[in-house]
DOTI-281105 format. One line per 10 residues: their letters; for each residue x negated, y, z of N, C-alpha, C. Coordinates in Angstrom, 2 decimals. Layout:
residues N
A = X Y Z X Y Z X Y Z ~ ...
***
This chain:
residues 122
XXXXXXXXXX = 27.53 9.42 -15.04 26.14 9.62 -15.40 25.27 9.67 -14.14 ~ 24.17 9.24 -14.14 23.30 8.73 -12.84 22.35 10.61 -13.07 ~ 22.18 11.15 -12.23 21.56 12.30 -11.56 19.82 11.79 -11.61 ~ 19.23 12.83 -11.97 17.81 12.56 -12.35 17.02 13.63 -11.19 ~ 16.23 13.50 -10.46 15.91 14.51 -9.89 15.33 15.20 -10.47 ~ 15.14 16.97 -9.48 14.21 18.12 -10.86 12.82 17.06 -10.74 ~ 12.43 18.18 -11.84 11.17 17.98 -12.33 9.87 17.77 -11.29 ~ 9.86 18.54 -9.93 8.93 18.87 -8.70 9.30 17.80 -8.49 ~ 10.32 17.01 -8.13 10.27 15.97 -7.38 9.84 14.86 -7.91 ~ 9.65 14.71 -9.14 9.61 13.63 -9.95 8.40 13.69 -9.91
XXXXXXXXXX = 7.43 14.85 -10.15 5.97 14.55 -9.93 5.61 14.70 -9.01 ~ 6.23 14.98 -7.36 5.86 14.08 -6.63 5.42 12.99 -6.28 ~ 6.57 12.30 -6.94 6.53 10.50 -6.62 6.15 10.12 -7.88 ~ 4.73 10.62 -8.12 3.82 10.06 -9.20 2.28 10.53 -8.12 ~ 1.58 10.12 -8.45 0.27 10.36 -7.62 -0.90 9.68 -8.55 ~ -2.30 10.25 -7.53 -3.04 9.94 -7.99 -2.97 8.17 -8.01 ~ -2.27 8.00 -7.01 -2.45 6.26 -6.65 -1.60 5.50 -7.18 ~ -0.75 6.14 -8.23 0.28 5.75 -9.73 1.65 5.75 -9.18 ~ 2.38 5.65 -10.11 3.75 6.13 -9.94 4.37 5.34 -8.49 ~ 5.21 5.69 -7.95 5.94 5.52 -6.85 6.65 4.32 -7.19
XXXXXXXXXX = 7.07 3.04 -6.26 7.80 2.34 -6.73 9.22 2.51 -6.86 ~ 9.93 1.77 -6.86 11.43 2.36 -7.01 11.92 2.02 -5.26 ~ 11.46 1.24 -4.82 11.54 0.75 -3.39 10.86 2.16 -2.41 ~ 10.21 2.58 -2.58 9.13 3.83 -2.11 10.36 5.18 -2.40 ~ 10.42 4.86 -3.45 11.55 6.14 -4.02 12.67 6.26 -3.71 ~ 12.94 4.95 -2.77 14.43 4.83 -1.87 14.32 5.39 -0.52 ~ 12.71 5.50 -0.26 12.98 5.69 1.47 13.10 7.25 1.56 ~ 13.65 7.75 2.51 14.10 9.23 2.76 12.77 9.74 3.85 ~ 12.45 10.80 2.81 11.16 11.48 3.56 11.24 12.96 3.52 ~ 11.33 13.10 4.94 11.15 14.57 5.53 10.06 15.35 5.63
XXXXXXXXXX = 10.53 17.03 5.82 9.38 17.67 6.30 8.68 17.29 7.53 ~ 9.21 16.25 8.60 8.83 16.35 9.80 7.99 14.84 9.47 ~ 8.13 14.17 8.50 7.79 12.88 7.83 6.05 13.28 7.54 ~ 6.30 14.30 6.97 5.07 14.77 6.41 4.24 15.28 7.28 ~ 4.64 15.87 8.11 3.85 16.42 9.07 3.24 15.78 9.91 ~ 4.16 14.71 10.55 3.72 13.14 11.56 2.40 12.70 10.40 ~ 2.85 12.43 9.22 1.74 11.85 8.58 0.11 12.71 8.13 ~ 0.68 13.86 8.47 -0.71 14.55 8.17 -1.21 14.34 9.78 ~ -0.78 15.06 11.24 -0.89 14.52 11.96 -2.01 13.35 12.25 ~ -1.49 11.97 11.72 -2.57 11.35 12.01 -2.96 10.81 10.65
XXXXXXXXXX = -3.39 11.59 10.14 -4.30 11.40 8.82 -4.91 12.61 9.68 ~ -5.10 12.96 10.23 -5.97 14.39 10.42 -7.21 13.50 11.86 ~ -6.18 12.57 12.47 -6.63 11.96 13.91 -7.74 11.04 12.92 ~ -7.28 10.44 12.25 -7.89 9.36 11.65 -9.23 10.22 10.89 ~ -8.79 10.88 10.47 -10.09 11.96 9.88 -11.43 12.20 11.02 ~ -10.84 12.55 12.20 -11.54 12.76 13.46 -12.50 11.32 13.85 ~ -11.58 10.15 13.57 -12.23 9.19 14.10 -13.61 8.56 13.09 ~ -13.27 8.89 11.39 -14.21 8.44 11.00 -15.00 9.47 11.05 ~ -15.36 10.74 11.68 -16.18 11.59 11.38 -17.32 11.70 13.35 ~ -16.96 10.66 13.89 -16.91 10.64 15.53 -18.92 10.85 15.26
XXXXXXXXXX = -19.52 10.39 14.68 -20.79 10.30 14.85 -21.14 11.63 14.74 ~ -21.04 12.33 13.77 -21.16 13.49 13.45 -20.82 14.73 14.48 ~ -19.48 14.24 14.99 -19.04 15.20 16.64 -20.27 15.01 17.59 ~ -20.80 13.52 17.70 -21.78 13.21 18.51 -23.11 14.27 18.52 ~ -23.22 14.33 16.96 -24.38 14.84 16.59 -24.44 16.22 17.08 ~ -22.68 17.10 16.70 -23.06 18.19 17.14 -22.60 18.41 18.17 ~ -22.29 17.97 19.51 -22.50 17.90 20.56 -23.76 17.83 21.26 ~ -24.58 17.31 20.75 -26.24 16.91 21.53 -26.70 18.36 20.69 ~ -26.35 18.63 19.88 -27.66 20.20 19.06 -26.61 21.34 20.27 ~ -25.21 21.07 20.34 -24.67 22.40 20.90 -25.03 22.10 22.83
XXXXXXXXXX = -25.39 21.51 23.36 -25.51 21.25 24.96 -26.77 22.32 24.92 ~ -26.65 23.09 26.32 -27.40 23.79 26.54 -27.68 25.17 26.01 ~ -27.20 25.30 24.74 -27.10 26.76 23.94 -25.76 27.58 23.89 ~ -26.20 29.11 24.15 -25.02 29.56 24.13 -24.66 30.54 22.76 ~ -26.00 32.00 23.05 -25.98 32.69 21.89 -25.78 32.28 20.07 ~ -27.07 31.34 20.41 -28.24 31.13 19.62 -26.91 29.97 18.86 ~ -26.15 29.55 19.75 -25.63 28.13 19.03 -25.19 28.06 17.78 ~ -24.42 29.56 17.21 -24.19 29.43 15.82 -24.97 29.43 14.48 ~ -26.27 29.88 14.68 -27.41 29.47 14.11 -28.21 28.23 14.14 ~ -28.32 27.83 14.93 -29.30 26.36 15.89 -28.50 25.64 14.88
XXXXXXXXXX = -27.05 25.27 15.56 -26.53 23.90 14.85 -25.66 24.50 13.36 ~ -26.01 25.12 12.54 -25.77 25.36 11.83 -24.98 23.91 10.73 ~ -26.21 23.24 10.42 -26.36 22.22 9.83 -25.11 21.03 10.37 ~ -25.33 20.91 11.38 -24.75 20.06 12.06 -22.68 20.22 12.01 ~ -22.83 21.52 12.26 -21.40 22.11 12.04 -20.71 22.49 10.62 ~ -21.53 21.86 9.28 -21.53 22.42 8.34 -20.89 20.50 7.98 ~ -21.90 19.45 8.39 -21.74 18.26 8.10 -20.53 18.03 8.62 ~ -20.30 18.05 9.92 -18.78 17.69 10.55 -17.60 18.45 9.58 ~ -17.83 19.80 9.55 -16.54 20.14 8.80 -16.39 19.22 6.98 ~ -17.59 19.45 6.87 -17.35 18.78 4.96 -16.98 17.22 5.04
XXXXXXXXXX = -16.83 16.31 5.99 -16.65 15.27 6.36 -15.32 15.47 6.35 ~ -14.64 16.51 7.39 -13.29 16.24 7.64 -12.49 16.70 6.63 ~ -13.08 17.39 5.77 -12.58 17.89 4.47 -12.71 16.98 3.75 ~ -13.58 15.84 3.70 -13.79 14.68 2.78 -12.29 13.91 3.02 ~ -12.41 13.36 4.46 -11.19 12.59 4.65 -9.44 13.11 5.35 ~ -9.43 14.88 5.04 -7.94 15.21 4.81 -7.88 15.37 3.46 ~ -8.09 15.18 2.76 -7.86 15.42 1.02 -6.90 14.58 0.79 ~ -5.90 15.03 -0.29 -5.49 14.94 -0.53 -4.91 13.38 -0.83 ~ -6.22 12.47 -1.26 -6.23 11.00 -1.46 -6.02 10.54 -0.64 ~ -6.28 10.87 1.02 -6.15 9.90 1.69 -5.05 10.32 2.51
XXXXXXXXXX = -4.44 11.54 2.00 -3.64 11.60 2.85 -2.30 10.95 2.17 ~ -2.42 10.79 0.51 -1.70 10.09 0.00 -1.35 8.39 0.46 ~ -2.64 8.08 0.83 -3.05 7.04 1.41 -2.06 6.75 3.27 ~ -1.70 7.57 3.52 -1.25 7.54 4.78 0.10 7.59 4.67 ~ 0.30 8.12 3.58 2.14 7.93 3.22 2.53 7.15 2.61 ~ 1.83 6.68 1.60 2.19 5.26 1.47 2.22 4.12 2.32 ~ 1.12 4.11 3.47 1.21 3.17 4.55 2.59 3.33 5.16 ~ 2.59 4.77 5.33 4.24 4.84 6.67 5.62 4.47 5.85 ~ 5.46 4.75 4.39 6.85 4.30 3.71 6.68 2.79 3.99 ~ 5.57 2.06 3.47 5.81 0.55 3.24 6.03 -0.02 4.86
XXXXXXXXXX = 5.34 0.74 6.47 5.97 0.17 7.19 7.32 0.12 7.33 ~ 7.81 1.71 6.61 9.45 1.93 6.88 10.35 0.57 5.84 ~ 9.70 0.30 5.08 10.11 -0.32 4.25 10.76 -1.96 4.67 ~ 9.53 -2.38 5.30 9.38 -3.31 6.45 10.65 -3.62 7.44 ~ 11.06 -2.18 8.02 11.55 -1.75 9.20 12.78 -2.14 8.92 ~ 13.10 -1.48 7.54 14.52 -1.69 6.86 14.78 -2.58 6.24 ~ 13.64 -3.54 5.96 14.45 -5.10 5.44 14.95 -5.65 6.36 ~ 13.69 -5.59 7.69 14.03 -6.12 9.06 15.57 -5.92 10.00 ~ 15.70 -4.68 9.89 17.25 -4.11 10.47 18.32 -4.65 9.38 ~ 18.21 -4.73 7.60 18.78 -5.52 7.00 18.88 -7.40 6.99
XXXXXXXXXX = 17.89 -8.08 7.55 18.32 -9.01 7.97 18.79 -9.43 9.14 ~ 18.48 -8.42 10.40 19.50 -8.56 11.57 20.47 -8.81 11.33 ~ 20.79 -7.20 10.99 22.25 -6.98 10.49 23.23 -8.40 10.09 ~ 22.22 -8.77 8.97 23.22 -9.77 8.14 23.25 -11.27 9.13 ~ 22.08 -11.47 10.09 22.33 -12.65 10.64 23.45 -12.30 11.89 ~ 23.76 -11.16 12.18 24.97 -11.17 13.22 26.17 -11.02 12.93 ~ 26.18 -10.60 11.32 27.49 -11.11 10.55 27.58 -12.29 10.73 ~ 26.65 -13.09 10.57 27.34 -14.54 10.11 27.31 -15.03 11.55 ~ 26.38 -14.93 12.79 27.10 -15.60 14.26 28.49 -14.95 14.30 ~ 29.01 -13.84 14.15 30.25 -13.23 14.58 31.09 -14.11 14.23
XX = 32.38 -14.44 15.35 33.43 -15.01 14.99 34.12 -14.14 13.95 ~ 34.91 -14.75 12.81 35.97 -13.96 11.98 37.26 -14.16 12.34
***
């Protein structure tokens, strides 16, 4: 009889971005998997939010006390931005990218593989 995983795991590999493929559901993903991928889903968060750093950089130059009032606004936009793009969607979005490169990786090392079977003398 074929082993079903629990229940947590199974709705894991369902998402907002629809069920997992069965190819996706083969690759082996770690806690340290997850973490690399939040990582730079977090960098990538930074980069689309760069104007906004800009912004509050020019309101924070020159102020010291006063600064947490002054740029209020400014520090309110940057954070709800980066909260826009670590959510959950896109970070879904970032693991699906790193499985399908892994995916890639491992057809690739599977057709090595098989073309140095066949140069090998038998």
């Amino acid at each position: 009889p074929r082993l079903r995983p629990p229940p947590f795991v199974r709705a894991e590999m369902s998402s907002s971005a629809g069920p997992w493929t069965r190819d996706e559901q083969r690759v082996r993903w770690s806690l340290g998997d997850d973490a690399r991928t939040r990582d730079k889903a977090d960098l990538w968060s930074k980069k689309q939010c760069v104007d906004l750093v800009k912004q509050l950089a020019t309101c924070m130059s020159g102020k010291t006390v006063t600064l947490g009032w002054e740029c209020q606004k400014e520090r309110n936009l940057y954070t709800s931005c980066l909260k826009n793009y670590t959510s959950d969607t896109y970070l879904e979005m970032h693991k699906r990218e790193s499985i399908a490169k892994r995916l890639v990786q491992m057809q690739q090392a599977k057709e090595l593989e098989k073309s140095i079977r066949l140069q090998s003398p038998k």
